[in-house]
C-alpha positions as CSV (number, residue, x, y, z in Angstrom):
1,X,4.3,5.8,46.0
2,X,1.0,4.8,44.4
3,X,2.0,2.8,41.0
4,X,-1.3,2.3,39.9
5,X,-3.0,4.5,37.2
6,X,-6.5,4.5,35.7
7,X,-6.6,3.9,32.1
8,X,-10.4,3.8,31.6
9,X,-14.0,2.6,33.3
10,X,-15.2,-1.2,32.5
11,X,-19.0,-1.2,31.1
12,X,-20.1,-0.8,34.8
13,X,-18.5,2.2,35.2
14,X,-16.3,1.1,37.5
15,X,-12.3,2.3,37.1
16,X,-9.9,0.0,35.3
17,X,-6.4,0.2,36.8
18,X,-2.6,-0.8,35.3
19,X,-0.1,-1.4,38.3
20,X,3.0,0.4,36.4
21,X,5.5,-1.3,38.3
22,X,3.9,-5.1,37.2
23,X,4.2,-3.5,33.6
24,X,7.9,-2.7,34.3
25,X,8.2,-6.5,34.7
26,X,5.5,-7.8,31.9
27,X,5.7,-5.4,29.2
28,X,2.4,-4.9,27.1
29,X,0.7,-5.3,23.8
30,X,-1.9,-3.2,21.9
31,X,-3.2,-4.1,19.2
32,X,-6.1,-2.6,17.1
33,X,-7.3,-1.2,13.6
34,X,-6.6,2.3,12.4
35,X,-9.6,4.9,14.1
36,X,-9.9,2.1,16.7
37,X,-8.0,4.5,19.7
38,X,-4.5,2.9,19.8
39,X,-2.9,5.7,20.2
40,X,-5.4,7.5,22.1
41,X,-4.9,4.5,24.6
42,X,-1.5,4.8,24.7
43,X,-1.5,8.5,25.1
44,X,-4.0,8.2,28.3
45,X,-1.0,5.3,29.8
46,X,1.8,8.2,29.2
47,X,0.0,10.5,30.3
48,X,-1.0,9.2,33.6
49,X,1.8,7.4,34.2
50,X,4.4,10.2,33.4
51,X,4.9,11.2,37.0
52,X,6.0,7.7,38.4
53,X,8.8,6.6,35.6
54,X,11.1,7.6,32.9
55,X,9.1,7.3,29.1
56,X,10.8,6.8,25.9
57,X,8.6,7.3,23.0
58,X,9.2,5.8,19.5
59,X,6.8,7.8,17.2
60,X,7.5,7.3,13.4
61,X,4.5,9.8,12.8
62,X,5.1,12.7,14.8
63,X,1.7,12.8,17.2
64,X,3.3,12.4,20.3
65,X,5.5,15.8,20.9
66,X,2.9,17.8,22.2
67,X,3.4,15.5,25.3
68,X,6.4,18.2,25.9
69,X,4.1,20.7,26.5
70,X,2.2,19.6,29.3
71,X,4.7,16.9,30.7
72,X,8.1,18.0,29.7
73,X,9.0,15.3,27.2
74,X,12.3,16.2,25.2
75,X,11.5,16.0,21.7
76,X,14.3,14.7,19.5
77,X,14.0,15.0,15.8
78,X,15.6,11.9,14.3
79,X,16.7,13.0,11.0
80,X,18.0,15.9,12.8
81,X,21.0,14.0,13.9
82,X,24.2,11.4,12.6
83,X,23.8,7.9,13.6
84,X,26.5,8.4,16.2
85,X,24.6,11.4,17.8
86,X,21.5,9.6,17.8
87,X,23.7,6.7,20.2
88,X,25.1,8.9,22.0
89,X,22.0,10.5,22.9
90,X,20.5,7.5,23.7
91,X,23.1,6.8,26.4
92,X,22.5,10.4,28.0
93,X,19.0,9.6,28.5
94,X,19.4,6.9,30.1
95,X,22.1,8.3,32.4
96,X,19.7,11.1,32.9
97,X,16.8,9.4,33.2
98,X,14.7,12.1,30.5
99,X,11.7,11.2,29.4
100,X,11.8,11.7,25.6
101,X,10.5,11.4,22.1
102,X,12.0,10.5,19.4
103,X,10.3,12.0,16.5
104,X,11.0,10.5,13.0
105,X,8.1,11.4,11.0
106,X,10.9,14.0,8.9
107,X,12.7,10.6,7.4
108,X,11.7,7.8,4.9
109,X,10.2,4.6,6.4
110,X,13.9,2.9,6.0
111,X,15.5,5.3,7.5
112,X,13.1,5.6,10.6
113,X,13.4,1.8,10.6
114,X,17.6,2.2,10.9
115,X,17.8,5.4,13.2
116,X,14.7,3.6,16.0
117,X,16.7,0.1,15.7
118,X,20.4,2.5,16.1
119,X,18.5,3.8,19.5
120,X,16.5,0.9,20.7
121,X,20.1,-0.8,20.6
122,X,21.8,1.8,22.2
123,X,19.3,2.4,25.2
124,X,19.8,-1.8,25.5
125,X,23.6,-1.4,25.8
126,X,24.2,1.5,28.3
127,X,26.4,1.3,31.2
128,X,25.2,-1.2,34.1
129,X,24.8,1.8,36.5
130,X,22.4,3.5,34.0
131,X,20.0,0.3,34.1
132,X,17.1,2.9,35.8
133,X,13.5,1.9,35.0
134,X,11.8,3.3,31.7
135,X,8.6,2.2,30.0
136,X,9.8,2.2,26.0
137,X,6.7,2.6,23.9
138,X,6.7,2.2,20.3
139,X,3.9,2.8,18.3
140,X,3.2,1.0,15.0
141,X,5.3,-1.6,15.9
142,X,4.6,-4.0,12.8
143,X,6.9,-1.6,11.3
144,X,9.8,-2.0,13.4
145,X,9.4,-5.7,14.3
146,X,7.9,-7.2,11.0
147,X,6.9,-11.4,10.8
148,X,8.2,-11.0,6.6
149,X,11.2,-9.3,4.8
150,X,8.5,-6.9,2.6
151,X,10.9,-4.1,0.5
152,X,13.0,-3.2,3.2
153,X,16.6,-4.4,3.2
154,X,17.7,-7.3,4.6
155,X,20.3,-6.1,6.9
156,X,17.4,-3.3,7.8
157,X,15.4,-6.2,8.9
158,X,18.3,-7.7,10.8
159,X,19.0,-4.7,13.1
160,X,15.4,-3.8,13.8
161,X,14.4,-7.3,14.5
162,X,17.2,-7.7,17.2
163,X,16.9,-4.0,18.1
164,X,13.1,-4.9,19.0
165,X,13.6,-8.5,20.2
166,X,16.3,-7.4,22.6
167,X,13.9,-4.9,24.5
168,X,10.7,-7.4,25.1
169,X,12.8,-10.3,25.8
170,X,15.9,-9.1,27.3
171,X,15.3,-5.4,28.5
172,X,13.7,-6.5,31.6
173,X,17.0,-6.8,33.4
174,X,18.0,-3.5,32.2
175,X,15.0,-1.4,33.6
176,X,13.6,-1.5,30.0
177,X,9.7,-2.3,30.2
178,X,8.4,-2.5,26.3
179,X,5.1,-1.5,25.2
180,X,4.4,-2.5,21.5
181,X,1.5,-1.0,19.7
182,X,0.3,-2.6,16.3
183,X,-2.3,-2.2,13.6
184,X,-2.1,-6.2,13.0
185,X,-0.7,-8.7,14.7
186,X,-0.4,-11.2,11.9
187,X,2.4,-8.7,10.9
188,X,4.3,-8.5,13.9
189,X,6.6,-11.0,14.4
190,X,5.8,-13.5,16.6
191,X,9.0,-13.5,19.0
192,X,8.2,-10.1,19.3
193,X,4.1,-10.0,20.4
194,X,4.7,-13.1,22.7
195,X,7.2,-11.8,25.2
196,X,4.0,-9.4,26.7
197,X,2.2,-11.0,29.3
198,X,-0.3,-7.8,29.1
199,X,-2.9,-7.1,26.5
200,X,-5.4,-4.6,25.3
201,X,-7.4,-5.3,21.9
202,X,-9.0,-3.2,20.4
203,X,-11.2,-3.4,17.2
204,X,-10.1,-5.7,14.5
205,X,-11.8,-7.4,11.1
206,X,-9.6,-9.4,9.9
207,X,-9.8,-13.4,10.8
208,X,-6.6,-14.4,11.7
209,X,-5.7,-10.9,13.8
210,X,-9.1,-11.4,15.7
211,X,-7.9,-14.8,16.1
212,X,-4.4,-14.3,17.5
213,X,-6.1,-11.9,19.7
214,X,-8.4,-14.3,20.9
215,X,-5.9,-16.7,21.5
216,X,-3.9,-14.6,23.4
217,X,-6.9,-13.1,25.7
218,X,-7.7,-16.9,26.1
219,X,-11.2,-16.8,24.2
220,X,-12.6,-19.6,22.2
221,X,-13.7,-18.9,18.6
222,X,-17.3,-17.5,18.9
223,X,-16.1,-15.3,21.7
224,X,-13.6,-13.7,19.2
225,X,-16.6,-11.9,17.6
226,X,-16.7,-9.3,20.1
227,X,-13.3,-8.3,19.2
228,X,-15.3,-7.2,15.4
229,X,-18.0,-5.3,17.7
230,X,-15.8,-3.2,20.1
231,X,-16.3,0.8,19.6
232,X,-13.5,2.9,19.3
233,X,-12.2,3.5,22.4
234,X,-13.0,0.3,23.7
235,X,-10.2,-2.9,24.4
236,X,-10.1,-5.9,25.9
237,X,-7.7,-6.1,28.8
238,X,-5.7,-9.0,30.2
239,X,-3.1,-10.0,32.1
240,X,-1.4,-8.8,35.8
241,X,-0.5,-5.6,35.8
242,X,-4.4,-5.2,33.8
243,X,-6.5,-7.8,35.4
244,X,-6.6,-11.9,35.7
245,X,-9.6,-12.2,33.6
246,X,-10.5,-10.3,30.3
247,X,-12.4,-6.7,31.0
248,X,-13.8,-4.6,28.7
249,X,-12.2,-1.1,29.4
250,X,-13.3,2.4,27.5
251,X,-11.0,4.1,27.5
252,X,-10.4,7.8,29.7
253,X,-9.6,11.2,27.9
254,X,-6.5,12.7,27.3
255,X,-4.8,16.1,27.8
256,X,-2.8,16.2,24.9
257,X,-3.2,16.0,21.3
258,X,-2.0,14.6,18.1
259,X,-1.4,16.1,14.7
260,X,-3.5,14.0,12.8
261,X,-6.4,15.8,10.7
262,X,-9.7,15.8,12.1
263,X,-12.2,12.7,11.4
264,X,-15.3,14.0,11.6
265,X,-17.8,16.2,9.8
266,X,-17.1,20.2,9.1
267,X,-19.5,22.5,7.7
268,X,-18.5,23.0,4.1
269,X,-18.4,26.9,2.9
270,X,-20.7,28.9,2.1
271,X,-19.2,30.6,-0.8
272,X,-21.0,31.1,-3.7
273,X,-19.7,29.0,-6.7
274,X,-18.5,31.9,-8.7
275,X,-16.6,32.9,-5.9
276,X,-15.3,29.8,-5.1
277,X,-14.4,29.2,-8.8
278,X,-12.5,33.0,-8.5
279,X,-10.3,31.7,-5.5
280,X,-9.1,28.8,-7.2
281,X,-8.0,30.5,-10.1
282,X,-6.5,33.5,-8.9
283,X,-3.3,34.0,-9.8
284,X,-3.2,30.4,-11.0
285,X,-0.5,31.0,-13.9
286,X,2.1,32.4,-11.7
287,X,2.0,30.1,-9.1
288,X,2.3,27.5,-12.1
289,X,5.5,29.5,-13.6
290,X,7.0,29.5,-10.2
291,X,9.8,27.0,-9.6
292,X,8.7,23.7,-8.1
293,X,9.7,22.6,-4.6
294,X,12.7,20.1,-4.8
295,X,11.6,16.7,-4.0
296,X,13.9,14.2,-2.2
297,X,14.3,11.7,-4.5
298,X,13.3,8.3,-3.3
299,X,15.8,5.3,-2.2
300,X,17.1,3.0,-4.3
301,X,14.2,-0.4,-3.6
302,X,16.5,-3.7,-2.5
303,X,16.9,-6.4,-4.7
304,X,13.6,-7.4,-6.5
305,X,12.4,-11.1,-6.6
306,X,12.6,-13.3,-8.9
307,X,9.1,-12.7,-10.0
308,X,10.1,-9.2,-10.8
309,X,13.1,-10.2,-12.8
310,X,11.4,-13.1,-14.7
311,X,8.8,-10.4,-15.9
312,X,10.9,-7.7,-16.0
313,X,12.9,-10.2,-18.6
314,X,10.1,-11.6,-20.8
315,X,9.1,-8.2,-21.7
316,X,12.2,-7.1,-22.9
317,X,12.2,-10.1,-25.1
318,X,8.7,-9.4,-26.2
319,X,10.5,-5.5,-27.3
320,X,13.3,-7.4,-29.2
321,X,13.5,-6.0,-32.7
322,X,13.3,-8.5,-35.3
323,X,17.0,-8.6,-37.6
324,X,16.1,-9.1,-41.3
325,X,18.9,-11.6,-43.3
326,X,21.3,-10.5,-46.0
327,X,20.4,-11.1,-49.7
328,X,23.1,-13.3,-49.6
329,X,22.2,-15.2,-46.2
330,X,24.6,-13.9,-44.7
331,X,24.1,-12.4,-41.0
332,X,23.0,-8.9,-40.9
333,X,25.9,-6.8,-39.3
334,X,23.2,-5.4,-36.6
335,X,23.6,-9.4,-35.6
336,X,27.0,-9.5,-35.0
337,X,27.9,-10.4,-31.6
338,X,29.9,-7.0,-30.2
339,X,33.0,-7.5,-28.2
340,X,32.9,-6.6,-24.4
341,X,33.4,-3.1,-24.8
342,X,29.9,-2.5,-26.5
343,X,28.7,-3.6,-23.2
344,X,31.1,-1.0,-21.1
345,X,30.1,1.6,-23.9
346,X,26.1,1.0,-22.9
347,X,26.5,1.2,-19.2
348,X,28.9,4.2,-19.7
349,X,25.8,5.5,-21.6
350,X,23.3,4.7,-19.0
351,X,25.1,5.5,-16.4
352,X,26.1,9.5,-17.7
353,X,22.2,9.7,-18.2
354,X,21.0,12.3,-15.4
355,X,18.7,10.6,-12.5
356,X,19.9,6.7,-13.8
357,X,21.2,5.8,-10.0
358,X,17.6,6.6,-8.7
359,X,16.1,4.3,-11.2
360,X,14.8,0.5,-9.9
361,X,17.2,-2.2,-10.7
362,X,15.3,-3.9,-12.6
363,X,13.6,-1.0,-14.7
364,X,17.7,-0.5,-15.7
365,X,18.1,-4.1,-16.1
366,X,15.7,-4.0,-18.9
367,X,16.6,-0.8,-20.6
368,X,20.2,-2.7,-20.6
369,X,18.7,-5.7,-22.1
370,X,16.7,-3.9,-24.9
371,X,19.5,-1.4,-26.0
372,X,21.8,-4.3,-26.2
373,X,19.5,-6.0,-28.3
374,X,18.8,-3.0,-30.6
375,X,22.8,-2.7,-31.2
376,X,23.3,-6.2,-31.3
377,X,25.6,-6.6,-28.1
378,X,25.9,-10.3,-26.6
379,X,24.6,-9.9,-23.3
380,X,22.8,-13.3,-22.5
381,X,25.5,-14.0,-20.4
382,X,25.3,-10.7,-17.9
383,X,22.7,-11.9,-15.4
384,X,20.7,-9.1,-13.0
385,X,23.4,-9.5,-10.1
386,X,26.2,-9.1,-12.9
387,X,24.7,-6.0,-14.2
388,X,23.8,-4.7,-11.1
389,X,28.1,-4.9,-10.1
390,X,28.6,-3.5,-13.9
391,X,26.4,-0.6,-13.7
392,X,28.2,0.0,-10.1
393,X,31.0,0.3,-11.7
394,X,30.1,2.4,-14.8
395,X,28.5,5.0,-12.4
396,X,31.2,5.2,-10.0
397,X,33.7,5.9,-13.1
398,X,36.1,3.7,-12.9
399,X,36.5,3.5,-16.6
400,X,38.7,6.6,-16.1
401,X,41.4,4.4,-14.3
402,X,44.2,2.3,-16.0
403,X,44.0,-1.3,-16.1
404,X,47.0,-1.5,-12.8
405,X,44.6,0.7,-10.9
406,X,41.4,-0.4,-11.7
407,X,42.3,-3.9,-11.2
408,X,43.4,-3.4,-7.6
409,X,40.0,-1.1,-7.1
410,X,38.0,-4.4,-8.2
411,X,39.9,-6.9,-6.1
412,X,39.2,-5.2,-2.9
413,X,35.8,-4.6,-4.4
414,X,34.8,-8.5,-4.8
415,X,33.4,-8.7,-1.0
416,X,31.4,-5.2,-1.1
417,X,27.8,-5.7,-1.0
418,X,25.8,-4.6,-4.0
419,X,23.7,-1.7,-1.8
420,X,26.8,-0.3,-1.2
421,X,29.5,-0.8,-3.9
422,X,28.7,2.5,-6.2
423,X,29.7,4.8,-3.4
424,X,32.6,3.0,-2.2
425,X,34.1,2.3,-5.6
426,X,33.8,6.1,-6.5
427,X,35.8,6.8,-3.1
428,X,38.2,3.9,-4.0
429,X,38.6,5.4,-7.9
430,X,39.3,8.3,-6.1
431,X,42.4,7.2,-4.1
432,X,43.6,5.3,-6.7
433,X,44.0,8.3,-8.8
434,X,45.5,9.8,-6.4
435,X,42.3,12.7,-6.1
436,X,40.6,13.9,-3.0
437,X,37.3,11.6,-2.2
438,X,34.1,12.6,-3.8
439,X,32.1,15.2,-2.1
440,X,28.6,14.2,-1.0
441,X,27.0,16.1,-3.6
442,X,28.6,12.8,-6.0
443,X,28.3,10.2,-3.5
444,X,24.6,10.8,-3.5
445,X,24.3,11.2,-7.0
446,X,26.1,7.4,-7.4
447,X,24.1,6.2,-4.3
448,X,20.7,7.2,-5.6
449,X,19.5,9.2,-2.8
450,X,19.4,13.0,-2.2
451,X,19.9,12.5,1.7
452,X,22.6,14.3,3.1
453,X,21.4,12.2,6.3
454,X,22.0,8.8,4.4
455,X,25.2,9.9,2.9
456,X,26.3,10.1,6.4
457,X,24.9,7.3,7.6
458,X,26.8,5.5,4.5
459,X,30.1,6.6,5.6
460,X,29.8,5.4,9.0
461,X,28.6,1.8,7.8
462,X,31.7,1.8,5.2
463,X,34.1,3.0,8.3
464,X,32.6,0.4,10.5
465,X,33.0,-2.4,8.4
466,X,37.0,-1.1,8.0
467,X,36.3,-0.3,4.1
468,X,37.4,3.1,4.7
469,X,39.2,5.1,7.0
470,X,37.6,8.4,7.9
471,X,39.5,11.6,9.6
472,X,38.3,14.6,10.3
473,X,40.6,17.7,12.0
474,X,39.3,20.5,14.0
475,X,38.4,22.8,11.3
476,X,35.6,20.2,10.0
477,X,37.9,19.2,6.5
478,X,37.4,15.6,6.3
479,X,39.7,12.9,4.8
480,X,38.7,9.6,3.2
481,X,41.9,6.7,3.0
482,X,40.9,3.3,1.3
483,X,42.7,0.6,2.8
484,X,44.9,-1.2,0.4
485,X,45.2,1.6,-2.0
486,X,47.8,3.2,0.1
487,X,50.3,2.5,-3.0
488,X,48.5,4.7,-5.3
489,X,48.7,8.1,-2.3
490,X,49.3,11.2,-4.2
């Protein structure tokens, strides 16, 4: 079978050719600016390449279905499915050998990040006799594989960063063949970009991208230049299964299309203005009276930095009121030091106040520290990883439980992580009162998020990490046990 395929014609016009079965075993990088043809290029490699070996398609913005139409790619919706499903899917295709993709532009950027890293990982592990060939393409790649943290959680970071490490330098053996596209490759990390021994640049501005890409394409520093000069359309190509030395490739066209909007220029209409003006405000004040669209509420950030917190801080002590003295000089009562409970009685407060769990950390940190101020509440000693536990534990409710109960409900809560403890200490309040678990209506209302998706996901994490116990019977009702509660079983 001929494995090579043309991706494009050099400035001579002559055709540029990738050997797809040297990709299987060198993997390849593409890297170029937004409107610089990335994912035109790798469109024209699918394309052309989808009747010689199984695709896999990671496309956190949707553009690459319509390759089902014309080449029979299975789309799979990611936020369509549990985590589980999502695995077990993963295996099928490999057993199956399907070319797929797996469409996550209807999720939020973590959860894309989770549900790729869930698949990536489970293509990796399938069964030795499924180890069939498959070029594994993922498009914006810096997202996936980042070189820094950014907002994204850190155990986020930790599964997508092995996820995408374990398919450029260990999916080899496993008939995985990786092909990495990026915007820039100063954010992708490094252990990522350098497992490709193949290489097509496209146009980039910035120094240190169109130096890494230089260095990679084995130019010296005035030679990088070109890499600021290339068209759209146009990469530079290197490496065995492209060619020895650098070529200049345009790229070819494409069947298919994506869903982005078009770039360039459309006649405006010809309306006149006062008709124009009439459409815009036709029936303007009913469509204003109409209910609004519900609007997912967005997750809970992680932690913020300690640049956050120290502003975050010094302006709630800039909003301190000032306390005037007694006649007598005595201490004003609003100065009294309150006891512990005025604390409980303030997160109680904030916590009963409707959309608090979506709020940032810190934005609650600070309304904490200014209504404890204006009350006069001691709370120099409640730090931002305190009060992040506290609120936790005022919004799960377990100010309802007596102090036997609630005691054992902290103890087993000491080792929860913070981005997790609300919802598991509302299901662990639960069983210690002997009640039913929460209903995920509540969980998401404690966990911040209006996800039904992430609710699940949430359970599975808690189940894997043997927090809970999770059972479900054949009619669908599902039952959540705590372990160590047991004692407390109605």
């Amino acid at each position: 079978m001929q494995a090579n395929i043309e991706i494009g014609r050099d400035s001579g016009g002559n055709p540029v050719h990738i050997d797809v079965e040297e990709l299987l075993a060198t993997r390849l990088l593409v890297q170029g600016n937004s409107g610089s043809g990335k994912s035109h290029l790798l469109r024209r490699l699918l394309e052309q390449s989808a009747h010689l070996v199984q695709q896999v398609v990671i496309d956190p913005e949707g553009d690459f279905a319509s390759l089902s139409d014309q080449f029979g790619h299975i789309v799979i919706e990611g936020g369509s499915y549990t985590s589980r499903e999502i695995e077990a899917l993963a295996g099928r295709i490999r057993q199956h050998r399907a070319s797929v993709v797996l469409s996550l532009d209807d999720l939020e950027v973590e959860q894309q990040i989770r549900c790729a890293a869930q698949f990536l990982t489970a293509l990796f592990d399938a069964p030795r006799e499924h180890w069939y060939p498959a070029l594994v393409a993922v498009d914006e790649a810096q997202m996936f594989a980042p070189s820094a943290a950014g907002e994204m959680a850190e155990d986020t970071r930790r599964m997508t960063l092995s996820a995408m490490t374990n398919l450029m330098c260990r999916g080899r053996k496993r008939g995985l063949a990786g092909i990495v596209a990026t915007q820039r490759l100063a954010k992708l990390a490094k252990n990522v970009a350098a497992e490709a021994s193949n290489f097509l640049m496209g146009r980039t501005f910035l120094d240190i991208d169109m130096q890494r890409a230089a260095d990679l394409l084995g130019m010296d520093r005035r030679q990088a230049e070109r890499i600021r000069d290339l068209g759209r359309g146009h990469f530079l190509g290197l490496g065995p299964a492209v060619s020895r030395k650098p070529v200049a490739v345009m790229i070819g066209s494409v069947k298919t299309g994506g869903k982005n909007a078009a770039s360039g220029l459309m006649p405006l209409p010809d309306a006149p203005s006062e008709d124009m003006e009439a459409l815009l405000h036709a029936s303007l004040a009913e469509e204003a009276a109409e209910a609004a669209p519900a609007r997912a509420a967005p997750a809970p950030p992680p932690s913020p930095p300690v640049e956050e917190l120290a502003e975050a801080i010094s302006l709630a002590a800039a909003e301190e009121p000032l306390v005037e003295a007694a006649t007598d000089g005595a201490v004003a009562p609003s100065a009294q030091p309150s006891s512990e409970g005025g604390i409980d009685a303030i997160l109680q407060e904030m916590a009963a106040e409707e959309g608090a769990t979506f709020q940032p950390a810190a934005n609650l940190f600070r309304d904490f520290a200014i209504r404890c101020r204006q009350r006069g509440v001691a709370s120099a000693h409640v730090d931002m990883m305190a009060f992040k536990r506290l609120f936790a534990i005022a919004s799960a409710g377990l100010g309802r439980l007596d102090e036997t109960r609630r005691g054992a409900v902290e103890r087993l809560a000491e080792n929860v992580s913070d981005d997790v403890l609300a919802p598991y200490l509302a299901i662990a309040a639960a069983a210690a009162e002997g009640r039913s678990a929460p209903d995920e209506e509540e969980l998401a209302r404690v966990y911040g998020t209006s996800s039904p998706g992430r609710i699940r996901r949430l359970l599975e994490h808690l189940e894997k990490t043997g927090l809970i116990v999770v059972r479900e019977d054949f009619g669908g009702e599902r039952s959540i046990s705590v372990p160590g509660l047991e004692e407390f079983a109605g």
